[in-house]
N, C-alpha and C positions, 0 to 999 in steps of 0.2 A: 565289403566296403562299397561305399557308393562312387557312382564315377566322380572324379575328379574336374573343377572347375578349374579352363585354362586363365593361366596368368600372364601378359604380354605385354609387349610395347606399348600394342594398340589399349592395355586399360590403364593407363596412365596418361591423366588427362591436364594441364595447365588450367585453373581458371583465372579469368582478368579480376580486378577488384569484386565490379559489380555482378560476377557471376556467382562470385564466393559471397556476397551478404546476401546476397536473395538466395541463394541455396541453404545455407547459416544462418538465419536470422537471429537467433536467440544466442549467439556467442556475442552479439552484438548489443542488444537490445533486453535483451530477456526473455520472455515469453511472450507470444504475441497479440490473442485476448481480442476481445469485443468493444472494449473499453467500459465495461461493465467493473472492471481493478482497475485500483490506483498504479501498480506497477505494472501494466499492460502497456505494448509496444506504443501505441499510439501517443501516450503522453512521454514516455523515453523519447520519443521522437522532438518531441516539443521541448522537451526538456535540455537536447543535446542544442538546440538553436539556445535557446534560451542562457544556458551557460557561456557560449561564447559574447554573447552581448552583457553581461555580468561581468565575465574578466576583463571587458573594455572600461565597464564602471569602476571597477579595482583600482586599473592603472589611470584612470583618473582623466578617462574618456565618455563623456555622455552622462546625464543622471536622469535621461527616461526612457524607459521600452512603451512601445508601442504596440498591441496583439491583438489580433481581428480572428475571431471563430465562426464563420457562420455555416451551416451545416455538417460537411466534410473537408471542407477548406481553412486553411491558415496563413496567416500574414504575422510577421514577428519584424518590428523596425527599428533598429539601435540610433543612437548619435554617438556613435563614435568613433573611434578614426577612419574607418574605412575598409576591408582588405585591399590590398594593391591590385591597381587594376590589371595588370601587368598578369598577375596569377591569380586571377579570380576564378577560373575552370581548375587550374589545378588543386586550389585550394577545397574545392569543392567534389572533386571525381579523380584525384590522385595521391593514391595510400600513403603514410610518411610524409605528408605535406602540410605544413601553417608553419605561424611564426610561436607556438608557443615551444617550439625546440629552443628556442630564441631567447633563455629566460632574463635579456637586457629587455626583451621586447614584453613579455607577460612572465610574472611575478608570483608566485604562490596561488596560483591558474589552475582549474581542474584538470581541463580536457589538454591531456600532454602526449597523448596518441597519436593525433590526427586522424581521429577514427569517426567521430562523432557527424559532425555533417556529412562526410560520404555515405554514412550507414542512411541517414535522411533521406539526400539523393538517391541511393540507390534501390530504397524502399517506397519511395514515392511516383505515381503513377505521371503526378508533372511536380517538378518544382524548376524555379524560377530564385535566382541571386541577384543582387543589385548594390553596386557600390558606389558611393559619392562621396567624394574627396579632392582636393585641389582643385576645386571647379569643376572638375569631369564627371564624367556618368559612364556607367557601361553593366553589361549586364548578359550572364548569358541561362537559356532555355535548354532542360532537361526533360526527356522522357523515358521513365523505367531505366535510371542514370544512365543511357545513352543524349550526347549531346546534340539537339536539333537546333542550335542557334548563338552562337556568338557574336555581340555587336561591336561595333568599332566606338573609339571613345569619342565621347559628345558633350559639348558643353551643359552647362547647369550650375542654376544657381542655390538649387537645394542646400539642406542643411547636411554633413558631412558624415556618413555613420553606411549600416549594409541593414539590408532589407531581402529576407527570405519569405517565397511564398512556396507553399508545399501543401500537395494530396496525397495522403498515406495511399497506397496501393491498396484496396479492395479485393483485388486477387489474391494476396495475402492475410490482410488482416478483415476475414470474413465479417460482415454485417457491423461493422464496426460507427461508434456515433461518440463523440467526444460528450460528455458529462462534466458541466461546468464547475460544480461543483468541487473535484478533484483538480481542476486547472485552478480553480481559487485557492486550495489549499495550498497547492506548490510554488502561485504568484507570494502567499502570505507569506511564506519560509524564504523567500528571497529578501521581501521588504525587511522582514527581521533582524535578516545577518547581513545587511547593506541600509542601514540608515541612512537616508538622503537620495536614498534610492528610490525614483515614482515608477510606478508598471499601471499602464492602462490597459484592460480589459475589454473589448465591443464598450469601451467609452466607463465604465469604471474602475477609482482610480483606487490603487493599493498603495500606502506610505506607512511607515514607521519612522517613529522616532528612538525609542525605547530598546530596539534593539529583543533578544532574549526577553525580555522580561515582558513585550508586550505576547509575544509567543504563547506564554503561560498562560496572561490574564483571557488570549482567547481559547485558549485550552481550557480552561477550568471555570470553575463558577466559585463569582469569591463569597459567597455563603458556606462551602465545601472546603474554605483554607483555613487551615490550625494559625495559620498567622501570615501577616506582609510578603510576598517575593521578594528575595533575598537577589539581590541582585549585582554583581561582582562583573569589574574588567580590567583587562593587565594587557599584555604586548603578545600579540598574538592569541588572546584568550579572553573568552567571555564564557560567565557559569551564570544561571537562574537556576535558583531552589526555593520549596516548598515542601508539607505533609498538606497530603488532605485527609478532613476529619473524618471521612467513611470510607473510604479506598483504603483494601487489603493489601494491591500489589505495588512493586516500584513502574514506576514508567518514563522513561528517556527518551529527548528529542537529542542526537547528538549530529554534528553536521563537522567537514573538512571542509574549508576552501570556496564554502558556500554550498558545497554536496550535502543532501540529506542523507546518511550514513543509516537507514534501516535495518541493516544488522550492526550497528554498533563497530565494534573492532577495538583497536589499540586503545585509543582514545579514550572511549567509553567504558572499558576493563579499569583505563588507570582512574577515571572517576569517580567510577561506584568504588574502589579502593581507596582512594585518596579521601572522598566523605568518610568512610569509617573510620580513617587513620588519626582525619582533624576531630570528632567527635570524641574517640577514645580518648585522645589525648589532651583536648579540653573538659570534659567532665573528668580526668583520672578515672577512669571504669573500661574493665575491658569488655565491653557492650559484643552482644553477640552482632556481626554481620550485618543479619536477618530482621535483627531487630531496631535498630540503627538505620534502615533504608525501608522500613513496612513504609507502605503509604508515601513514600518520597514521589513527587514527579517535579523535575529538572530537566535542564539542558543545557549543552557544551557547546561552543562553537571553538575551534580552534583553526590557525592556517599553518600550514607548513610548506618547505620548500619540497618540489617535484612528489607530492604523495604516491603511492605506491595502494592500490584498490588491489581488491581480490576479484575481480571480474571487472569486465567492461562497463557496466550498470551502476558503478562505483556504487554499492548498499553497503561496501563491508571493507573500513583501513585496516590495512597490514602494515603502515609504516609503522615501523621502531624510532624513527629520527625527524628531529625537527627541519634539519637543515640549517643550512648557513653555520653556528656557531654546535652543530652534529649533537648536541643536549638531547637526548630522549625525549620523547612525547612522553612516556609514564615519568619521569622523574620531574619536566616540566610543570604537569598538570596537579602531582601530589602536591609540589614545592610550591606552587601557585594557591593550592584550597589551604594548606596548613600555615600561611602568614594572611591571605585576604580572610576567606572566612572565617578562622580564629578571631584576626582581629575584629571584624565585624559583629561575633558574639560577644563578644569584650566589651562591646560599644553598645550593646542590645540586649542586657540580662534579660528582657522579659522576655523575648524570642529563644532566647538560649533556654530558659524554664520551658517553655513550653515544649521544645524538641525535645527537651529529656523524659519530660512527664509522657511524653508521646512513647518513647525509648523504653519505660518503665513498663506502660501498656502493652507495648507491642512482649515485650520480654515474657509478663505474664501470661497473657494470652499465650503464646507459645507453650511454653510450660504445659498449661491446661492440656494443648492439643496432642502433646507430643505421645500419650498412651495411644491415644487413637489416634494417629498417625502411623501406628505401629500395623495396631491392630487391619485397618485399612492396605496396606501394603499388602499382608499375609491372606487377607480376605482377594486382591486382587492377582497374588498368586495361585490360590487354590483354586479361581474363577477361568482360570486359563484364559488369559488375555484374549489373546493374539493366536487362537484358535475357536473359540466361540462367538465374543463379542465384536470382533474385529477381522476384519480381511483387511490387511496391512498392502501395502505398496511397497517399491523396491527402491524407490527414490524418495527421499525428504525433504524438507529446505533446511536442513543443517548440509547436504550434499554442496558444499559452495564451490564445488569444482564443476557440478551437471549444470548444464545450458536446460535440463527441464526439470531444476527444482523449483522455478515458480509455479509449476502448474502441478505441484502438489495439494491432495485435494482431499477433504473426508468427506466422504456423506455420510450425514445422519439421519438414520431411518425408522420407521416403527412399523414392527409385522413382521412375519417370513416371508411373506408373496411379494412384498417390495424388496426388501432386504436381498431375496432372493437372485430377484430380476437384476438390478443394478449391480448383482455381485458378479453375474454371469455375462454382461456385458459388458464392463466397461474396461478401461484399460489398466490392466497390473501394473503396469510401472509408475505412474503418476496418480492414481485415482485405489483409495482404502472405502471401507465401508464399515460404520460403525450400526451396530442394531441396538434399537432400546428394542423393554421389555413393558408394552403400557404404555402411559402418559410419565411423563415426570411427576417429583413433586414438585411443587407451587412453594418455593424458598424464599418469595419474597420477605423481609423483615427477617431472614435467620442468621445465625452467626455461619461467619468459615466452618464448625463444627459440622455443621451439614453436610460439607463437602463430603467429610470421613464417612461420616455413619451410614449416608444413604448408598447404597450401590453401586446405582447408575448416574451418579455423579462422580462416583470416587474411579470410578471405571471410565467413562467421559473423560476425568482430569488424565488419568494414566495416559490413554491414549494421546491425546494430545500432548501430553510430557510438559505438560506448564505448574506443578505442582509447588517448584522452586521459582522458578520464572516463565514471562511470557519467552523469554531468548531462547529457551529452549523450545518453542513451537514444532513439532514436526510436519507439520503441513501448513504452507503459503494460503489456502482456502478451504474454512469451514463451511461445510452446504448443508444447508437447512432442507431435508429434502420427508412432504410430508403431503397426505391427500389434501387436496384445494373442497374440503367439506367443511364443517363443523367441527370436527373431533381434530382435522387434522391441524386447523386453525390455533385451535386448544393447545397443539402442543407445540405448535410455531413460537409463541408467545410464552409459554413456559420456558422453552431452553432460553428463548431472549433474558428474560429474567434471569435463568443462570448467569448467563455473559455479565449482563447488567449488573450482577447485585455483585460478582467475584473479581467479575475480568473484564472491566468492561474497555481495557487498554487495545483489546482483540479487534472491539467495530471501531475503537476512536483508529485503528493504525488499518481499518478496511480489509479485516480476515474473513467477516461474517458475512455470509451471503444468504439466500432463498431462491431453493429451485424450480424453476418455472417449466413447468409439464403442461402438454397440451387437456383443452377441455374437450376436443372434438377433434374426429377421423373422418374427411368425405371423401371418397374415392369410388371413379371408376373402373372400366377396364383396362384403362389407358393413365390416369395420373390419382397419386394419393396426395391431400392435402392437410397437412396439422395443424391445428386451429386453437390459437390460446386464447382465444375472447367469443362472442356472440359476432360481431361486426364481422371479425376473421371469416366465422361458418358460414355469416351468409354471403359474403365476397365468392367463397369455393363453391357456394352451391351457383349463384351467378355465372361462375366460372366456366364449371363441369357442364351446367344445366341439365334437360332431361332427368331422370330419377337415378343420381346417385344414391349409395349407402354410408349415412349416418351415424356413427358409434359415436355415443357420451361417453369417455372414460369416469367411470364414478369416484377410480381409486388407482394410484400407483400400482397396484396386482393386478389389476388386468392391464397392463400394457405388458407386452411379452419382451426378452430381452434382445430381441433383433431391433425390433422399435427403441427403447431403450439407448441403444447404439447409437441413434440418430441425435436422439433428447441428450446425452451426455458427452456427444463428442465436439467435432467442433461446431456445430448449431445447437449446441449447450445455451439455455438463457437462464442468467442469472442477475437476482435483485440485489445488492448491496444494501446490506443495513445499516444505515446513519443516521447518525445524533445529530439531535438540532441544540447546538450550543445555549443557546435561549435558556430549553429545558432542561433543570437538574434533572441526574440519575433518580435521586432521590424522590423529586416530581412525579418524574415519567413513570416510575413502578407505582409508588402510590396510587395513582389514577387508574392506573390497564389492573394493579392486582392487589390494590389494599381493598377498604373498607366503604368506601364512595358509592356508594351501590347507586345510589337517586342519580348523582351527577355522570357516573359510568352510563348507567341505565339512558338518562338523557340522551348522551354522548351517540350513542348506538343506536338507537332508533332515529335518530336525525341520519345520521350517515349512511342507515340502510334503508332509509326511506329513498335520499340521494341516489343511492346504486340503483332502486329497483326501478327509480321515474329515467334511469342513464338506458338499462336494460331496455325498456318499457320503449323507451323510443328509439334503438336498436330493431329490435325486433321487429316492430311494426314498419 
């Protein structure tokens, strides 16, 4: 036996708040990310101010935020009541502290922890509070949530609400850059489920009136809807439904309390049940499930008293109970779709026709599939999953209890020399590796059928476990990870068209990504520098000067797996693939992989003539 490690007083340590989030960050926050994902620390970060100025809006305090992003900095500024000035440090660097314990004070309120701004402070390299209420002002200065300044109260005439400015820490959340685009998404989900509610942006402005129902219309493209949004609300509940006419799967926006609920939970269980309940029982047919929700994309908003999250990052309710009159959420939510939307097809026969005729499709199609559904499973067991195709990880994002199943991760790769390298370096517990064999095939315009018969899709689907649904995802980020050549390009754009033509609920909810690997090595005997553009190479050679050594990597196999380590750990860069609302799915494939050859062809030689006059004067 090996010696034994002593155990003692002395290793038993107290930490204060702030020693324990910055040690812990992700029991807090999630995972912590580059800000390259939607659910990376940095927007959790803005997300937990943001909430607290939302429940001010609730209770019937303030109807605009105000939010300034420029760089690495933020500004977020309510009108609403105030915190007291009295505990405005506590409220902000003391655990177990605000008023939403309070609930005379805040009312069907997210954040009932008091967790959410401390984790801010505590993660931020300065941040800054500021309340104004009953004439006064005061405000106190944090660093690394240590306190360097509290003011005395001072008069003002300002308008009455609290005002946080904050820098995410750098020493933590490595190379990190906010992407506006992910702050817009999650200002719109606010506007949505708080009608009357304005959010300014670096000066633009986000409104709803519509509620859900405008949610959809910017979700979808109404060329792609089998008919009108269906749109429904009751006491404490608002539903938006639709089918779209070429979408395979189902897709949920479901939110609590104004939280965006990204895994779903209680709520979202009793809704996809509750539509099948009201549909069976309005048509008299007992419709399969499956067939009854193909192509649905909807959303729930519901509020309850004191929710109950499965993590601090509130993705996933667990409550059973409404609150106040103790009614279930599932008995709520059924009893809710089976008298509105009943009633509502009752009032709409030609809507009601069409979701069956949709129902009818989906049923048959099924049907078709289900031999080779068979046959596909038995083919992906004799293929040995999860020993040839796949180097599997130890963690998932169904693990809702691990602090690192966001950073659950597949590469997909093609070759043994890549496949290789990345299997050998990267990390077992969050990071799997999937190998194609080839190119894919080119699925644009085929039916689901393709999934089954081809292979390395039907192997692809397995792995990811999205067969039945996207809910069942097993990893938080898909990585496109392929040579920056020609061929590898070729099959970037293939698997997209997977996504695209089957799932494309994966990029619209920000799983899909592209692995960004260096084009260039300069190093000398003293510093190595990795290089992902031309401008980069010649910055390092300015750097180094004299006669360093040069390496083009031409291909993912020749970067050895020690290198590798560096590329996929935490100075991992990665591109997020998103849709431009603008363009249908439908659009966008045709152009990149139908028949357009002239206008493709066009397309391509403008843009690489662009790149090569960008190069051209780089270089020179």
């Amino acid at each position: 036996m090996g010696k034994s490690i002593s155990y003692t007083e002395e290793n038993i340590r107290s930490l204060d708040w702030r020693e324990h989030i910055r040690l812990r960050p992700g029991m807090y926050i999630g995972k912590l990310g580059d800000g390259s994902s939607p659910d990376d620390g940095i927007y959790i970060l803005l997300k937990e101010i943001i909430d607290n100025c939302i429940d001010e809006f609730v209770m019937g305090a303030g109807k605009s935020i105000d939010i300034t992003i420029k760089d690495q900095n933020v500004s977020v500024r309510d009108f609403g009541r105030g915190i007291p000035q009295g505990k405005l440090v506590d409220v902000v660097s003391k655990m177990n502290t605000g008023g939403k314990y309070d609930t005379r004070a805040f009312k069907k309120a997210v954040g009932l922890n008091g967790v959410g701004t401390k984790a801010v402070n505590a993660l931020s390299s300065d941040f800054r509070v500021e309340s104004f209420r009953d004439d006064k002002y005061k405000f106190a200065l944090f660093e690394d949530g240590n306190l360097l300044e509290e003011s005395n109260l001072q008069s003002s005439s300002k308008r009455k609400g609290t005002k946080v400015i904050f820098r995410p820490d750098s020493k933590i959340f490595k190379n990190f850059k906010y992407r506006l685009e992910y702050v817009e998404r999650m200002l719109k989900n606010y506007v949505y489920l708080n009608p009357g509610l304005t959010i300014n942006l670096n000066g633009v402005k986000y409104y709803s009136e519509n509620g859900l129902k405008d949610l959809l219309v910017d979700q979808t493209n109404s060329e792609d809807l089998l008919y009108p949004i269906i749109h429904l609300k009751g006491t404490d509940i608002e539903v938006a439904i639709t089918h779209s006419k070429t979408q395979y799967s189902e897709e949920y926006y479901s939110f609590v309390n104004g939280q965006y609920t990204t895994q779903g939970g209680t709520h979202q269980s009793a809704f996809r049940e509750g539509i099948v309940k009201t549909f069976r029982e309005h048509y008299g047919k007992n419709y399969e499930a499956s067939d009854i929700r193909k192509s649905i994309i909807s959303a729930i908003s519901i509020k309850v008293m004191e929710p109950v999250f499965e993590s601090q990052t509130k993705t996933k309710l667990g409550s059973t109970e409404m609150g106040g009159d103790l009614q279930s959420v599932r008995v709520h939510i059924i009893d809710f779709l089976n008298n509105e939307l009943d009633n509502f097809l009752h009032k709409n026969p030609e809507i009601s026709e069409a979701i069956q005729k949709k129902i009818i499709q989906a049923e048959k199609e099924r049907k078709e599939l289900s031999g080779i559904k068979k046959l596909a499973r038995d083919r992906a067991k004799k293929a040995n999953l999860h020993n040839k195709k796949l180097r599997d990880c130890r963690v998932h994002l169904s693990d809702l209890k691990n602090e690192n199943r966001l950073n659950s991760t597949l590469f997909i790769t093609e070759g043994d020399s890549a496949s290789g390298s990345i299997t050998k370096s990267r990390d077992v517990n969050t990071q799997a590796v999937f190998s194609l064999r080839g190119k894919p095939l080119n699925c644009y315009g085929m039916s689901k059928k393709i999934v089954y018969e081809n292979e390395e899709f039907n192997l692809l689907q397995s792995a990811l476990n999205i067969e039945e649904s996207i809910e069942n995802l097993r990893y938080n980020n898909i990585v496109i990870a392929t040579d920056a050549d020609v061929d590898g390009m070729h099959i970037r754009l293939l698997l997209i068209t997977f996504f695209l033509q089957f799932f494309p609920e994966l990029i619209k909810e920000g799983h899909l990504y592209i692995l960004q690997t260096p084009l260039f090595r300069v190093r000398d005997k003293k510093e190595t520098i990795y290089c992902y553009s031309e401008e980069e190479r010649n910055n390092a050679l300015n750097k180094l000067k004299g006669k360093p050594e040069i390496t083009r990597f031409k291909g993912l196999g020749e970067i050895s797996p020690d290198e590798f380590k560096y590329f996929i750990g935490e100075n991992i860069k990665l591109d997020p693939v998103m849709l431009d609302k603008e363009t249908t799915i439908e659009k966008l494939l045709d152009f990149y992989m139908g028949k357009n050859t002239m206008s493709r062809q066009e397309f391509i030689i403008k843009n690489l003539k662009v790149e090569l006059d960008l190069i051209d004067k780089k270089t020179n």
